[in-house]
C-alpha positions as CSV (number, residue, x, y, z in Angstrom):
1,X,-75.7,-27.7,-14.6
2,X,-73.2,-25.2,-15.8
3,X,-71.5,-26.0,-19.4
4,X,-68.0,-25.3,-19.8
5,X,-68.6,-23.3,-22.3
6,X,-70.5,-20.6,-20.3
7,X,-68.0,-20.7,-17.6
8,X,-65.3,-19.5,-19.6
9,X,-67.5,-17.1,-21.3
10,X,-68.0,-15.8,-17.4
11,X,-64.1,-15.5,-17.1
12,X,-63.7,-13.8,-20.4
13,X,-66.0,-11.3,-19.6
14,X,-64.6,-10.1,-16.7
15,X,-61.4,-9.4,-18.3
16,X,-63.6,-7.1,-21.6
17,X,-63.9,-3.3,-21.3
18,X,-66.5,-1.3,-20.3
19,X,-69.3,-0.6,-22.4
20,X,-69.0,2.7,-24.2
21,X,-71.6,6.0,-24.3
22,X,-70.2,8.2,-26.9
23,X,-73.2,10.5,-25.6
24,X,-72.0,10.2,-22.4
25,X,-67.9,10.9,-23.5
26,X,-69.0,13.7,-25.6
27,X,-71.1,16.0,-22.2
28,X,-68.2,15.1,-20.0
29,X,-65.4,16.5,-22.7
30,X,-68.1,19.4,-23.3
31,X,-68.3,19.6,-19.7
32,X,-64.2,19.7,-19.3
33,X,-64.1,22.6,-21.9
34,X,-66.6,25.0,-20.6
35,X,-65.0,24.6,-17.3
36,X,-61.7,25.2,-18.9
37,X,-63.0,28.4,-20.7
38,X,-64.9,29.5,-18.5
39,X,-61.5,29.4,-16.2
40,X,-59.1,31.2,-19.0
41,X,-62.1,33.9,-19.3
42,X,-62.0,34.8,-15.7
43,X,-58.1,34.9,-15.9
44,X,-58.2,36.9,-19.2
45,X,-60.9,39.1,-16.9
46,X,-58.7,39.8,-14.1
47,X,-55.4,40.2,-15.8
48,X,-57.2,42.8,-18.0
49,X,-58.9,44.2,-14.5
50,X,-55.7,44.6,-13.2
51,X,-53.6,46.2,-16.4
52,X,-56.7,49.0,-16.5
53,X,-56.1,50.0,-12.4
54,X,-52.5,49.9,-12.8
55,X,-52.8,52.0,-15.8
56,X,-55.9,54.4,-14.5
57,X,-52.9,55.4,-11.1
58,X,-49.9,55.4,-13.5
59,X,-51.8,57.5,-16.2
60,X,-51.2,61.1,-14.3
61,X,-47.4,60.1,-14.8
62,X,-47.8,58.8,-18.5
63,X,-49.7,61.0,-20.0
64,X,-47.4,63.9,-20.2
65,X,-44.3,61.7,-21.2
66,X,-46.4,59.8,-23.7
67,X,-47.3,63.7,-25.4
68,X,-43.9,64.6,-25.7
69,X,-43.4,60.8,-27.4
70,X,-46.4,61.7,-30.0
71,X,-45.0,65.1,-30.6
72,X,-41.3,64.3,-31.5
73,X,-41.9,60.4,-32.9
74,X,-45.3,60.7,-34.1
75,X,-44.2,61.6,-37.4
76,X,-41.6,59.2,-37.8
77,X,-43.5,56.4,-36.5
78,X,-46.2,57.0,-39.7
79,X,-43.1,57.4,-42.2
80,X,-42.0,54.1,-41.1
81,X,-45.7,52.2,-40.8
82,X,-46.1,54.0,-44.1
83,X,-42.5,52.3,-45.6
84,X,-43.6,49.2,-44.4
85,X,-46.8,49.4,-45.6
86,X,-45.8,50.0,-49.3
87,X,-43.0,47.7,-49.0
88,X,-45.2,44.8,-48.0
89,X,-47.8,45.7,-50.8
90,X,-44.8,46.0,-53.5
91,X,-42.8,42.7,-52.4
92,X,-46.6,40.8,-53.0
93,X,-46.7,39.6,-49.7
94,X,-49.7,41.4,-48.4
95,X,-51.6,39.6,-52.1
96,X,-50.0,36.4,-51.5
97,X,-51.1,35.8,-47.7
98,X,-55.0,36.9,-49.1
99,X,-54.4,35.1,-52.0
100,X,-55.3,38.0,-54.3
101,X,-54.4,37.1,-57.6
């Protein structure tokens, strides 16, 4: 004979949640974001892939137009890094962001 009491222990049970596996939870979400890297990697891979072919054809083209660039702005170009360089170091920036003290 059934007692009451079980039968609404059956009922309630039905309406409790799962058991949980945190072992489980933690080698699916492992799982998920290998997959996930392992996806950005081979995007990352053919985006770079693609940026060194396009740049190995246009390179005939560049390279001259990127020597007259270094020959007339090189100099100025390592004034300025050189400006903001000392700037940077004099404001205390550069020591506060590596918290020299």
């Amino acid at each position: 004979m059934i007692r009451p009491d079980d039968h609404l222990a059956a009922l309630f049970a039905q309406d409790l949640p799962a058991a949980r596996d945190p072992a489980f939870s933690v080698a699916v979400l492992e799982a998920a974001a290998r997959r996930r890297f392992q996806q950005d990697l081979v995007l990352v891979g053919l985006a770079s892939l693609a940026g060194a072919l396009g740049l190995a054809v246009l390179w005939p083209v560049l390279q001259p137009a990127l020597q007259l660039l270094a020959r007339d702005l090189g100099p100025t170009c390592l004034a300025l890094a050189t400006a903001a360089g000392i700037v940077a170091i004099v404001s205390g920036r550069v020591g506060a962001d590596l918290r020299f003290r």
